[in-house]
N, C-alpha and C positions, 0 to 999 in steps of 0.2 A: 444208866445216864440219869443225871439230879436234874432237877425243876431248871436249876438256874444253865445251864446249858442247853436246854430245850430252848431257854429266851434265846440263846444266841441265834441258833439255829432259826426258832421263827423273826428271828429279828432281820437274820440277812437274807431270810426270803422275801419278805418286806420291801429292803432294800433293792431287791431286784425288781421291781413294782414300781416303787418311788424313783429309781432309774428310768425308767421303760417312762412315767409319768412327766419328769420333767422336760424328756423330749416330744411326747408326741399330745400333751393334753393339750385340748382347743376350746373347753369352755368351760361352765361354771362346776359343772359336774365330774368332770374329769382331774379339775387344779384343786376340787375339794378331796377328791378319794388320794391324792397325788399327797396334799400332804397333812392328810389322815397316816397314810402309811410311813412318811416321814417322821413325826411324833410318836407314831407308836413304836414305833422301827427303836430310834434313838431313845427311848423309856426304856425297854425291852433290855437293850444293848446295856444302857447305863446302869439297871437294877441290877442284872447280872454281873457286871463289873465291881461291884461294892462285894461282891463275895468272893467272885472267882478272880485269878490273878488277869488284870487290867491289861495287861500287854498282849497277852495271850487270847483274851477276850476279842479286845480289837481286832488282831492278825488275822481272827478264823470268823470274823464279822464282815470286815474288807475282801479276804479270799473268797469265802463264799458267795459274798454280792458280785464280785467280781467276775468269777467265772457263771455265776447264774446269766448276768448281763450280756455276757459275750455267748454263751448259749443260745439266750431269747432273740438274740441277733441274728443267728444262724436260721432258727427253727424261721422264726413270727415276723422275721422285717427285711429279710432277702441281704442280708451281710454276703460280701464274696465269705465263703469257706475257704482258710485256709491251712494246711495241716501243721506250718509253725504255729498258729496258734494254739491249735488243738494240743501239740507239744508243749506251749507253755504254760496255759492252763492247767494238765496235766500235772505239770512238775508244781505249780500251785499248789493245787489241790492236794500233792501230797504232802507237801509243808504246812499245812493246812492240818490233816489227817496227824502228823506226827506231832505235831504242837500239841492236838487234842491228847496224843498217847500218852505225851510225855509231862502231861501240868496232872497233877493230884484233884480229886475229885471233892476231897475231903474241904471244909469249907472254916474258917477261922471260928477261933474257939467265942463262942455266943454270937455269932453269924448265922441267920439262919440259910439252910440247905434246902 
């Protein structure tokens, strides 16, 4: 796996932080680290997107935060559990997983990788 996929990945964990932030922060210190991770998050996302294919980027940017979010729900903030979800998620995550399989690693010719 290349540098710039790695952004992805720490981008939309990011994003599940900057999620988790804009609901529950209460003061100065918490709306600062809130969007700290929001800025680096969307840096992360957007450097990667200049090399790797942008659509693709996005999809497995959103998936990822997405189902991290609905996790930290369950684990960290008392969400009912329910197994539709967990099913849709799932099915997420493996569109998610197959996007990654199926887009080329290979990076545009004087692009750096």
């Amino acid at each position: 796996m290349n540098r710039n996929w790695m952004k992805v990945f720490v981008a939309a964990f990011l994003e599940i932080f900057w999620v988790i932030g804009l609901t529950h922060a209460y003061d100065f210190w918490t709306w600062t680290g809130t969007v700290i991770c929001i800025i680096v998050s969307n840096y992360l996302m957007i450097t990667a997107a200049q090399v790797l294919p942008a659509g693709t980027v996005y999809a497995i940017f959103v998936g990822l935060g997405t189902a991290g979010t609905v996790i930290a729900g369950f684990l960290f903030f008392g969400e009912a559990f329910k197994w539709e979800k967990v099913i849709l998620i799932t099915t997420l995550l493996a569109g998610v997983m197959g996007l990654k399989l199926v887009t080329p690693d290979k990076a545009e010719k004087g692009a750096e990788s």
